[in-house]
N, C-alpha and C positions, 0 to 999 in steps of 0.2 A: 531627549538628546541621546544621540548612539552610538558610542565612541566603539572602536576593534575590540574583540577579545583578548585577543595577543597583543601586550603590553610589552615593552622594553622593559629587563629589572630596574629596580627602584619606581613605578611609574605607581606605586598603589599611594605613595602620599595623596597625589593628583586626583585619587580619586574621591577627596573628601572637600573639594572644590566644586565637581561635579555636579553633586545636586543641588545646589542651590543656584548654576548657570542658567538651568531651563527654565525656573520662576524668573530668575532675575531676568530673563530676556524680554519675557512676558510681560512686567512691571515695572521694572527700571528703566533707568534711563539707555540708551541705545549704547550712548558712550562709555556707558561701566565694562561694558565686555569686550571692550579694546582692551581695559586696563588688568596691570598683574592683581594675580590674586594673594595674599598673604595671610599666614594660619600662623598662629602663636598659640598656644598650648603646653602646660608643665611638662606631658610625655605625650608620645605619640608611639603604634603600636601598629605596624604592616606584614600582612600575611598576601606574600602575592600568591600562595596557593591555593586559598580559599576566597582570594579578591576581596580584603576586608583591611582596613584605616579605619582604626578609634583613635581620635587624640582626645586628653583627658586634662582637666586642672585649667581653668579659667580659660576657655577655649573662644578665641577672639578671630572672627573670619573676615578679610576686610576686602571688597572689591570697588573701587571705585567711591560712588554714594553709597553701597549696600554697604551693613553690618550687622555681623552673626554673633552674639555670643550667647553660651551654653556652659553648662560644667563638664558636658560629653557631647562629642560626634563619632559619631560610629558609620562609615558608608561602606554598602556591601554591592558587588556588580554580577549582575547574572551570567548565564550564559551567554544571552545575546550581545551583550556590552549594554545592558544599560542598568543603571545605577538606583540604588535607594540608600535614602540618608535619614537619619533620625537625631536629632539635635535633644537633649535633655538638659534641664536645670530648675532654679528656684528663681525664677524661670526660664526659659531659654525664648532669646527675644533676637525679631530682627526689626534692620529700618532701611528703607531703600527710596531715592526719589524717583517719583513717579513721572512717565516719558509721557511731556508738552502741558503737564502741568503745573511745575514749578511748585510742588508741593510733594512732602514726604507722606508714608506711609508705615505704620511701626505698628508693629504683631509682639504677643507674648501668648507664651500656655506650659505646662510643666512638659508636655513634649509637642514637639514640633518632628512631621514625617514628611519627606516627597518622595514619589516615585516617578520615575524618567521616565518608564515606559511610556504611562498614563498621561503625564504633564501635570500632575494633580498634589499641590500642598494640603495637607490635614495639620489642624491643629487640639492637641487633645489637652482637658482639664484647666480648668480656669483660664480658657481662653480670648485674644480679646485683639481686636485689629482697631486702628484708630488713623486718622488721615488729617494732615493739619486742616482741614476746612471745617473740623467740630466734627465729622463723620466718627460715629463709636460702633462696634458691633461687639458685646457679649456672648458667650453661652461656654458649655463646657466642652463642645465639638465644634469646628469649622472647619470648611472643607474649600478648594480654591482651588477650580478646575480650568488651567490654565488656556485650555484651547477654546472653551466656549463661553469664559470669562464670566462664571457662573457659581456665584456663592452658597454654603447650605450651612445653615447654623442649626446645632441644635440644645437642648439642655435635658441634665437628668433628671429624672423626678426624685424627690427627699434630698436635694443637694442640699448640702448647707452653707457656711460660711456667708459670703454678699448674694448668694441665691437662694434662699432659705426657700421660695415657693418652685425651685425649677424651671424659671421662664428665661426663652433670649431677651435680650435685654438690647435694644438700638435707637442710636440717636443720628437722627438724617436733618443735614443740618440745609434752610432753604438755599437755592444756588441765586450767588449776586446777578443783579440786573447790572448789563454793560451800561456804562455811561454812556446818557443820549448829548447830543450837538442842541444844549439846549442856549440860547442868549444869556446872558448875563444882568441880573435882576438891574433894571433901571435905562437898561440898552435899547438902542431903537434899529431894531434887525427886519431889514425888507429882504424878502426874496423875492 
């Protein structure tokens, strides 16, 4: 996503909305980015000379189905106008429904980054993405490259905690068979 360099004053709050637009367009539903965005956070902290919005203290990001919360966002914009955000907490988690499946998707990790240019969410340290159909993906890196819908997990070696050997760790849950036009046990069905 590539917004102008020259921003109206006041415009750097805006910018902490930003990164999360481009996944969200990618993954959400169509109609979340008709809708207003709203950031609640204890402070918040804009520097439009350096192009930089931290809000800090129970930082809750809400668009539509998506939601963001973190204990920190910090989004910085380049030269070009395009943006990167880093979301931080114990953990910093989002959940957005997924467009024409009627099913949500919810991520955590102690940091969460995107980068606009790329199109590309990374998720770093005990990270973990989950999808209501039983879908689980583990590991301590994920990576979620939004233009070629392309996931990359990975894990460190000697981790410990729930990963004591280092391995991703994924549960891929089977997909339902549609219901066939079958008779009704005892029915006498000619075609």
């Amino acid at each position: 996503m590539r917004h102008a360099p020259n921003r109206p004053p006041g415009a750097a709050a805006c910018l902490a909305v930003l990164w999360i637009l481009a996944p969200a367009s990618a993954l959400a539903e169509r109609a979340d980015r008709d809708q207003p965005v709203n950031i609640e956070s204890d402070s918040m902290i804009a520097d439009e000379a350096k192009k930089i919005a931290t809000f800090d203290g129970k930082v809750v990001l809400t668009q539509g189905s998506m939601i963001i919360r973190a204990d920190r966002i910090v989004v910085r914009q380049d030269r070009e106008g395009f943006q990167r955000g880093t979301a931080t907490g114990s953990p910093a988690t989002f959940r957005h429904k997924r467009e024409g499946f009627g099913e949500f998707i919810d991520g955590e990790a102690q940091r969460i980054e995107y980068d606009g240019k790329l199109d590309r969410v990374e998720f770093f340290n005990n990270a973990r993405l989950h999808r209501d159909s039983g879908d689980d993906i583990r590991g301590d890196y994920i990576s979620y490259d939004a233009r070629t819908e392309r996931f990359t997990v990975k894990a460190n070696e000697g981790t410990g905690g729930d990963k004591p050997d280092g391995r991703v760790r994924a549960t891929i849950m089977p997909k339902k068979a549609a219901p066939q036009d079958q008779p009704a046990p005892g029915s006498d069905r000619k075609d």
